[in-house]
C-alpha positions as CSV (number, residue, x, y, z in Angstrom):
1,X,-1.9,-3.4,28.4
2,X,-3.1,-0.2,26.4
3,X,-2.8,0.1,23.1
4,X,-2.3,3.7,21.1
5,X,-5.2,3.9,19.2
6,X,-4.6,4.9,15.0
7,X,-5.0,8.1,13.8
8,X,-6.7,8.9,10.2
9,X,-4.7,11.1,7.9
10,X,-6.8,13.6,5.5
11,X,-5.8,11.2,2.8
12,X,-6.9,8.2,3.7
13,X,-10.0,9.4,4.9
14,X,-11.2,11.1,1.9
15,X,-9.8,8.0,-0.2
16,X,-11.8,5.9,2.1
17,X,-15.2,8.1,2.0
18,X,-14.8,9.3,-2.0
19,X,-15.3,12.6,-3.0
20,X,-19.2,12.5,-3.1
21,X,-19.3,14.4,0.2
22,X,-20.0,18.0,1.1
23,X,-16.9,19.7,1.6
24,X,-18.1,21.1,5.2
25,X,-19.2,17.2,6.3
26,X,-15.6,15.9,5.1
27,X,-13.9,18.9,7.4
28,X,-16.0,18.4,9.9
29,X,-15.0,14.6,10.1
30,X,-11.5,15.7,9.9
31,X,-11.4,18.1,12.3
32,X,-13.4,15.5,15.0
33,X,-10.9,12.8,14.1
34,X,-8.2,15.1,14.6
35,X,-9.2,16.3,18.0
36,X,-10.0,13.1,19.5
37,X,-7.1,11.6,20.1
38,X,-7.7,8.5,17.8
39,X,-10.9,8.2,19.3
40,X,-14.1,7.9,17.2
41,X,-15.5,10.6,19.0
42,X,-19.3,11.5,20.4
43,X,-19.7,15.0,17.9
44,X,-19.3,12.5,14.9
45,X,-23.0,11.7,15.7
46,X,-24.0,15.1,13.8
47,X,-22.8,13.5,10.6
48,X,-25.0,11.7,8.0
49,X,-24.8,8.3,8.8
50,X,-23.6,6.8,5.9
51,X,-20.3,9.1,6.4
52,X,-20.1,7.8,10.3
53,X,-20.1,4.2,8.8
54,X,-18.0,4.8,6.2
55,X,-15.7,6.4,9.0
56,X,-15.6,3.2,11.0
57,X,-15.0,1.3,8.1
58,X,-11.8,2.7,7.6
59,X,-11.1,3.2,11.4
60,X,-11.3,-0.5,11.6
61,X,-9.3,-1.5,8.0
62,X,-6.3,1.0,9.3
63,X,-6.5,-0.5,12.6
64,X,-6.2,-4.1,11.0
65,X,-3.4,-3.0,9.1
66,X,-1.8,-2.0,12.5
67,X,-2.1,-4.7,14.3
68,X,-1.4,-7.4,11.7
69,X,2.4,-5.2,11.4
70,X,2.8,-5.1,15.2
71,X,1.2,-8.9,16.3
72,X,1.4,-10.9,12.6
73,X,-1.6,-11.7,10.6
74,X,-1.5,-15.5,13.1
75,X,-1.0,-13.3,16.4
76,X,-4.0,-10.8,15.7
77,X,-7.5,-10.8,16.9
78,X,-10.8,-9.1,16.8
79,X,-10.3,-7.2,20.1
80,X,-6.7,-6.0,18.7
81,X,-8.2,-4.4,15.8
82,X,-10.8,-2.6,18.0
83,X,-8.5,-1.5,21.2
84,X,-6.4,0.2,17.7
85,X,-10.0,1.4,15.8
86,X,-11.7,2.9,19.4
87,X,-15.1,1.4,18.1
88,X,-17.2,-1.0,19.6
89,X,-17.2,-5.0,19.1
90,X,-20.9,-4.8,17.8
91,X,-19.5,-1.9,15.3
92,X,-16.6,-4.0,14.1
93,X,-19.1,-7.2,13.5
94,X,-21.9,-4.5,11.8
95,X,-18.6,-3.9,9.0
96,X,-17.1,-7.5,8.5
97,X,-17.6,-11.3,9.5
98,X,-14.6,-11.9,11.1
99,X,-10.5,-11.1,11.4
100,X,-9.9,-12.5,7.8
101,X,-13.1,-10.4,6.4
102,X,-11.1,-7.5,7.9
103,X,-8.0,-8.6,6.6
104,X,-8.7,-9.1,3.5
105,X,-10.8,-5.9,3.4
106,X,-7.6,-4.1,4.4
107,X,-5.5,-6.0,1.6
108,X,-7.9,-5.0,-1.4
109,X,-8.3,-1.4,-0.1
110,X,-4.8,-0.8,0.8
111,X,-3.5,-2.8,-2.6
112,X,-5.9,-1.0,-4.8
113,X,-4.8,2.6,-3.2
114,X,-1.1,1.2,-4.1
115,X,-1.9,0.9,-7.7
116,X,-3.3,3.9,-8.1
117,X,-0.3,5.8,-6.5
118,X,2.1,3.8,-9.4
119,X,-0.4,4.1,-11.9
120,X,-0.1,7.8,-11.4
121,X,3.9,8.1,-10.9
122,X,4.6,6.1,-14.2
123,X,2.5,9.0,-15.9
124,X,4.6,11.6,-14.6
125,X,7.1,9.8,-16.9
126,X,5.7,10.5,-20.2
127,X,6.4,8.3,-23.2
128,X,10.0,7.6,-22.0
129,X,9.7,3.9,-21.2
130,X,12.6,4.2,-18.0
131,X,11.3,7.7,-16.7
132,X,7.9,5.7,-16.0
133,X,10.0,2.8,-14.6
134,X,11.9,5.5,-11.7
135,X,8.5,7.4,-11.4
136,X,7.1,4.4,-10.1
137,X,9.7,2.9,-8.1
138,X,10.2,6.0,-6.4
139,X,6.5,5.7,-5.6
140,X,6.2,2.6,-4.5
141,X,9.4,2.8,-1.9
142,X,8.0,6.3,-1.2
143,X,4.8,4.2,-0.1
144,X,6.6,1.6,1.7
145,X,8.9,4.8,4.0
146,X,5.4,7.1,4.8
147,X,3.2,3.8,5.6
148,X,5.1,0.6,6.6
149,X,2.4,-0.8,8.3
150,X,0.5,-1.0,5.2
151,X,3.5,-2.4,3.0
152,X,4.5,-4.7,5.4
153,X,0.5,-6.4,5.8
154,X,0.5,-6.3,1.8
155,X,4.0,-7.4,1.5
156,X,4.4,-9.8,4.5
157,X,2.0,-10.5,6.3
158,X,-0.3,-11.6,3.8
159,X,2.2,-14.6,3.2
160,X,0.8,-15.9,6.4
161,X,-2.9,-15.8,5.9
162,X,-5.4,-17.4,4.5
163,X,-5.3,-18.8,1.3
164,X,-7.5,-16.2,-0.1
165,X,-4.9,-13.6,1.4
166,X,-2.4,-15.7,-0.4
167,X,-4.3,-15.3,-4.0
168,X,-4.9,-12.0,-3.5
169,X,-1.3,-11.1,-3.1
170,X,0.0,-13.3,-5.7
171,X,-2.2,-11.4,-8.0
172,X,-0.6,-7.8,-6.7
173,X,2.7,-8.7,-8.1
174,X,1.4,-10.7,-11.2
175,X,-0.3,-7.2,-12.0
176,X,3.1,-5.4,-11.4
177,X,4.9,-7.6,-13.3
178,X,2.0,-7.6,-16.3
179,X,2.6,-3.6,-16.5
180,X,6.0,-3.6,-16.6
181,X,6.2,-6.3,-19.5
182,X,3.8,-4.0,-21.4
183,X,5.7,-1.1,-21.1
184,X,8.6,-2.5,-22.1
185,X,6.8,-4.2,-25.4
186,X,5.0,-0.6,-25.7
187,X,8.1,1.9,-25.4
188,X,11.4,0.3,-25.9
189,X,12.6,-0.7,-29.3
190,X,10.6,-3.5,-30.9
191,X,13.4,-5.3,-32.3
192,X,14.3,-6.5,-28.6
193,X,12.1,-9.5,-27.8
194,X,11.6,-10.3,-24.1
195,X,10.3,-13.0,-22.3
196,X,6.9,-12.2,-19.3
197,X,9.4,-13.9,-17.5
198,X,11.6,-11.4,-17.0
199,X,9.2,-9.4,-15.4
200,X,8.1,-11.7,-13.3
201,X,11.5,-11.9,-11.8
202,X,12.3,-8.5,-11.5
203,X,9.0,-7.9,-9.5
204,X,9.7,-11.1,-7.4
205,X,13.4,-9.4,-7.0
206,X,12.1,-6.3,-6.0
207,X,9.3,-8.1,-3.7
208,X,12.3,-10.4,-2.1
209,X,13.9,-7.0,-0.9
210,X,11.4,-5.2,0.3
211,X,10.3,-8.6,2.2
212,X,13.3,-8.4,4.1
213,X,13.9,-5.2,4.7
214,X,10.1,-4.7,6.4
215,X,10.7,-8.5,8.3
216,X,13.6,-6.4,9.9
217,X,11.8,-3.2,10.4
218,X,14.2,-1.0,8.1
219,X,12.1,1.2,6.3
220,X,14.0,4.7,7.0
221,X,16.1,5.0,4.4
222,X,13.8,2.8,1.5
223,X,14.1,5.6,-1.1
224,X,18.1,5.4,-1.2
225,X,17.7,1.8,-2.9
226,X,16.3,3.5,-6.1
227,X,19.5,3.1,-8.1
228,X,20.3,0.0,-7.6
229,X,16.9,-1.2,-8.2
230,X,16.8,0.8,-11.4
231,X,19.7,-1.1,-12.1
232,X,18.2,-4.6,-11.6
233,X,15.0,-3.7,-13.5
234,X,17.1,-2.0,-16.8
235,X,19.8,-4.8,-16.8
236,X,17.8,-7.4,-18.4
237,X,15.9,-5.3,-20.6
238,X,18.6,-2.2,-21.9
239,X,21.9,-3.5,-20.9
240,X,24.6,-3.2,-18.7
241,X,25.6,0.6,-20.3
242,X,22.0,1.6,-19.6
243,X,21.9,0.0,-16.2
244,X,24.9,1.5,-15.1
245,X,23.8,5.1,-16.1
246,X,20.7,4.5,-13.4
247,X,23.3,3.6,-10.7
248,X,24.7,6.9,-11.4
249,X,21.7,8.7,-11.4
250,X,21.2,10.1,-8.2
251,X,25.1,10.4,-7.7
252,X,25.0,13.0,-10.7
């Protein structure tokens, strides 16, 4: 049965490759990707090397991420990542060791790209502690709409590989939670004392939706959950009078 092979946005590729490159080498790359149908094609041979392998490095990590969403981690193997990549087997095994290398290669890439993206949305918020919170939430369900094959790997799929995949994931949201705790102890009032705790559950909240939500494939209409998960996250921390000015948010 034939499989439709990925396609590389502009994004990803020049987040995969860095910025180190001629700007004529990256559009060249670009414009070969683009016209090959998701093939890694023959004029990519005029490129430096180190871009080409840098290319199919990142051909093979989105094609992972494809394949675990469609199959499951359990259900994927090394010649379901490649039929989705268009490289060769010897190619695949000149990048990683085996399907978990790849996986877990996906997972770091993929979670560290996810970071950045919050990381970046909280500073459009400024100093103001629940602007940063909205910024990012918007980000991350932003995220999860434009790529669910990535959120669902990082989010569910992960639960089901290797114990490494496991750690690695645990340590995503114990990240998310740390940031939010500091925030909170950095920008709201310091005569409120809060517990790590509470973030902790409020990013396994969050986490719990999203789970089920990408188990069932609904990832259309993510961004319209905003207000009530603005809601959950300000609750515990502001109130029920600040909480219920998020729900009405949008509405206003």
């Amino acid at each position: 049965m034939s499989v439709d092979r990925i396609q590389l946005s502009e994004e990803i590729l020049i987040s995969a490759i860095g910025e180190g490159w001629p700007p004529e080498q990256v559009d060249a790359a670009v414009e070969l990707l683009a016209s090959s149908e998701g093939r890694f094609p023959s004029g990519a041979r005029r490129l430096p090397s180190d871009l080409v392998r840098a290319i199919q490095r990142e051909r093979l990590i989105v094609a992972m991420l494809r394949a675990a969403s469609e199959l499951g981690y359990r259900g994927t193997n090394v010649q379901d990542v490649i039929d989705r990549a268009g490289v060769s087997r010897p190619t695949f095994y000149e990048h990683f060791a085996n399907k978990e290398d790849c996986f877990l290669a996906a997972f770091d890439t993929s979670a560290e790209r996810l970071q950045r993206k919050l990381a970046e949305a909280a500073d459009e918020g400024g100093e103001v502690w629940r602007d940063r919170l909205r910024c990012a939430l918007e980000a991350l369900l932003q995220f999860a709409t434009a790529e669910p094959d990535t959120a669902r790997t990082l989010i569910v799929e992960a639960r089901a590989g290797s114990a490494d995949a496991v750690k690695r994931r645990v340590e995503l949201l114990d990240s998310f939670a740390t940031c939010i705790d500091e925030q909170a102890r950095e920008l709201l009032p310091f005569d409120r004392a809060f517990s790590p705790m509470t973030a902790t559950g409020i990013v396994g909240g969050v986490e719990a939706l999203l789970y089920a939500r990408l188990c069932k494939g609904e990832h259309a209409d993510l961004e319209s959950l905003l207000p009530s998960l603005m809601y959950f996250v300000v609750l515990p921390y502001e109130g029920h009078e600040a909480a219920g000015e998020e729900l009405a948010f949008r509405a206003g």
